[in-house]
NUFI-717925 format. One line per field, with one value per residue (C-alpha): x, y, z; residue in one letter. Coordinates in nm, 4 decimals, always signed. Example, Ala and Ser with C-alpha at 12.3 -4.5 7.8 and 13.67 -1.06 7.14 Angstrom:
2
east	+1.2300;+1.3670 $
north	-0.4500;-0.1060 $
up	+0.7800;+0.7140 $
r	a;s $
! end
This chain:
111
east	+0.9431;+0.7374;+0.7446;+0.7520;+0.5853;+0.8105;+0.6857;+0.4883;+0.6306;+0.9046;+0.8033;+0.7754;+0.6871;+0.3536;+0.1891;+0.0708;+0.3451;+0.2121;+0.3675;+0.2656;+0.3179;+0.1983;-0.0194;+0.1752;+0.3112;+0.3854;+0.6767;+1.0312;+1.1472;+0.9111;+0.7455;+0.4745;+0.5104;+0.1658;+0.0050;-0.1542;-0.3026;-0.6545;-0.6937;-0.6585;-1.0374;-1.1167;-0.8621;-0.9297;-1.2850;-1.1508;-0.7737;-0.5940;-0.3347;-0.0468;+0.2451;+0.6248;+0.7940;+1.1295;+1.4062;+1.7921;+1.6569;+1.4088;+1.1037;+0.7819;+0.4668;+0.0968;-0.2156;-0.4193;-0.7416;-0.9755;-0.9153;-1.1226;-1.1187;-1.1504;-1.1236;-0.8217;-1.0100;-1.0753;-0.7579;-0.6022;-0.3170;-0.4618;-0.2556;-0.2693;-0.1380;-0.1301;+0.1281;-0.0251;+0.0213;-0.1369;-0.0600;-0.1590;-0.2141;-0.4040;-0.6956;-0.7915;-0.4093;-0.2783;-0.5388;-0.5026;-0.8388;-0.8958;-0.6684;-0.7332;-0.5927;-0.5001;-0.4590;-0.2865;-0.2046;+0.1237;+0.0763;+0.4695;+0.6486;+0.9861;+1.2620 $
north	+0.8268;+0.5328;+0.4064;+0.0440;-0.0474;-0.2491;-0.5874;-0.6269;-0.9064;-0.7806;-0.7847;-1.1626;-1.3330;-1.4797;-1.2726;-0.8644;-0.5724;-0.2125;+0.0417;+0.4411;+0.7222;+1.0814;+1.1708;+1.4916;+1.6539;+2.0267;+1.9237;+1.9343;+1.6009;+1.3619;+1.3539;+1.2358;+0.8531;+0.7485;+0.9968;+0.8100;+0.5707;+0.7275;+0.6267;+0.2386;+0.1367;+0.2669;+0.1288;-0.1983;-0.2717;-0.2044;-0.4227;-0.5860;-0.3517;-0.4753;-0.3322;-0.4431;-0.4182;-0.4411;-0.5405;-0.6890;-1.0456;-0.9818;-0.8274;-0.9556;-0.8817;-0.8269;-0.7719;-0.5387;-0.6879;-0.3619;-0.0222;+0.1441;+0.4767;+0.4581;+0.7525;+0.7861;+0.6573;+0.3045;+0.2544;-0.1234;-0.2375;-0.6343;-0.9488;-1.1787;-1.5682;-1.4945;-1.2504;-0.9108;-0.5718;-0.2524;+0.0629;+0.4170;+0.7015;+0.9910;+1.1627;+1.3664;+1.5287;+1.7324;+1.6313;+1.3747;+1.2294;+0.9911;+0.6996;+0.5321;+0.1928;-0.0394;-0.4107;-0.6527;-1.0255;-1.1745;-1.3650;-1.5385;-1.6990;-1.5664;-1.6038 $
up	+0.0789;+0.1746;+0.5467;+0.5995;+0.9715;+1.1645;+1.2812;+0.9327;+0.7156;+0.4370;+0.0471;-0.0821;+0.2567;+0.4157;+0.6124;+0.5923;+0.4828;+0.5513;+0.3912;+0.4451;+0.2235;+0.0526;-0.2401;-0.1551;+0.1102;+0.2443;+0.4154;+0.1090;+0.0371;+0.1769;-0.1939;-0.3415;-0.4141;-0.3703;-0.6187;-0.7930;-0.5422;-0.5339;-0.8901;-0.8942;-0.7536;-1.0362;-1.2493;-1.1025;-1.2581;-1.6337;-1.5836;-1.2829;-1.1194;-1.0292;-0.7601;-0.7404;-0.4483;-0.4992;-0.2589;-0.1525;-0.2083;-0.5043;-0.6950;-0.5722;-0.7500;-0.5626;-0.7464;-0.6043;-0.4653;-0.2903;-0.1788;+0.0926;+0.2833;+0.6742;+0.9389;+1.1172;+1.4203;+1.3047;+1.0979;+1.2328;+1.1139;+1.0461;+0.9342;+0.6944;+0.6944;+0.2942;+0.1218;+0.0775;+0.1240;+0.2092;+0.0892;+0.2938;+0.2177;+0.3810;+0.1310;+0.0412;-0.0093;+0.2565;+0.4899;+0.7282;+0.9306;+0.6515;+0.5007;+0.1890;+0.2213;-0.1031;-0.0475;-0.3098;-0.2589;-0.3500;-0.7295;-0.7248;-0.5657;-0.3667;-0.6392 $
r	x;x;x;x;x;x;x;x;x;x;x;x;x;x;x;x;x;x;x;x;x;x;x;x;x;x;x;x;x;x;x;x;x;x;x;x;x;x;x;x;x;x;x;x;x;x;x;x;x;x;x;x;x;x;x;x;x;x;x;x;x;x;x;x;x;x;x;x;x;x;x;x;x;x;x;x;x;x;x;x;x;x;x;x;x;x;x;x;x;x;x;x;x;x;x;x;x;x;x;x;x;x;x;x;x;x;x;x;x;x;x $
! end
């Protein structure tokens, strides 16, 4: 499952969209659907990486842009007057005082 804070802007508008989820977690059937999150700033130097977020009124594709881990303690939720989004994730897996946090901007236009 991925979480989608309320009061963040909603795939394909201006503004930030957070979205929080696992790289795995001990707890049956709230997955695993950022897995492979830890691997894209390194991805990110060899090919652009790009995320779809997919909803009722369309697909909207954000490139990501930087990654970054921060301590539980100074993770901010920030906004954005541009489309992007942040992905969450606590890391290492199955620990949770760190948060790596992936931000993409939107690259097209609501369809």
């Amino acid at each position: 499952m991925v979480g989608h804070i309320p009061g963040t802007a909603n795939a394909g508008e201006n503004g930030s969209t957070w979205l929080f989820g696992h790289l795995e977690s001990p707890i049956a059937g709230e997955g695993n659907a950022f897995y492979q999150l830890p691997e894209s700033p390194n991805l990110i130097k060899q090919d652009p990486v790009d995320v779809i977020l997919e909803s009722a009124s369309g697909a909207f594709p954000y490139r990501v842009a930087a990654s970054r881990v921060v301590h539980q303690d100074n993770m901010n939720l920030y906004k954005s007057p541009t489309g992007t989004i942040t992905l969450v994730a606590c890391v290492p897996p199955l620990v949770c005082d760190h948060r790596l946090l992936v931000t993409a901007r939107l690259i097209a236009e609501r369809r």
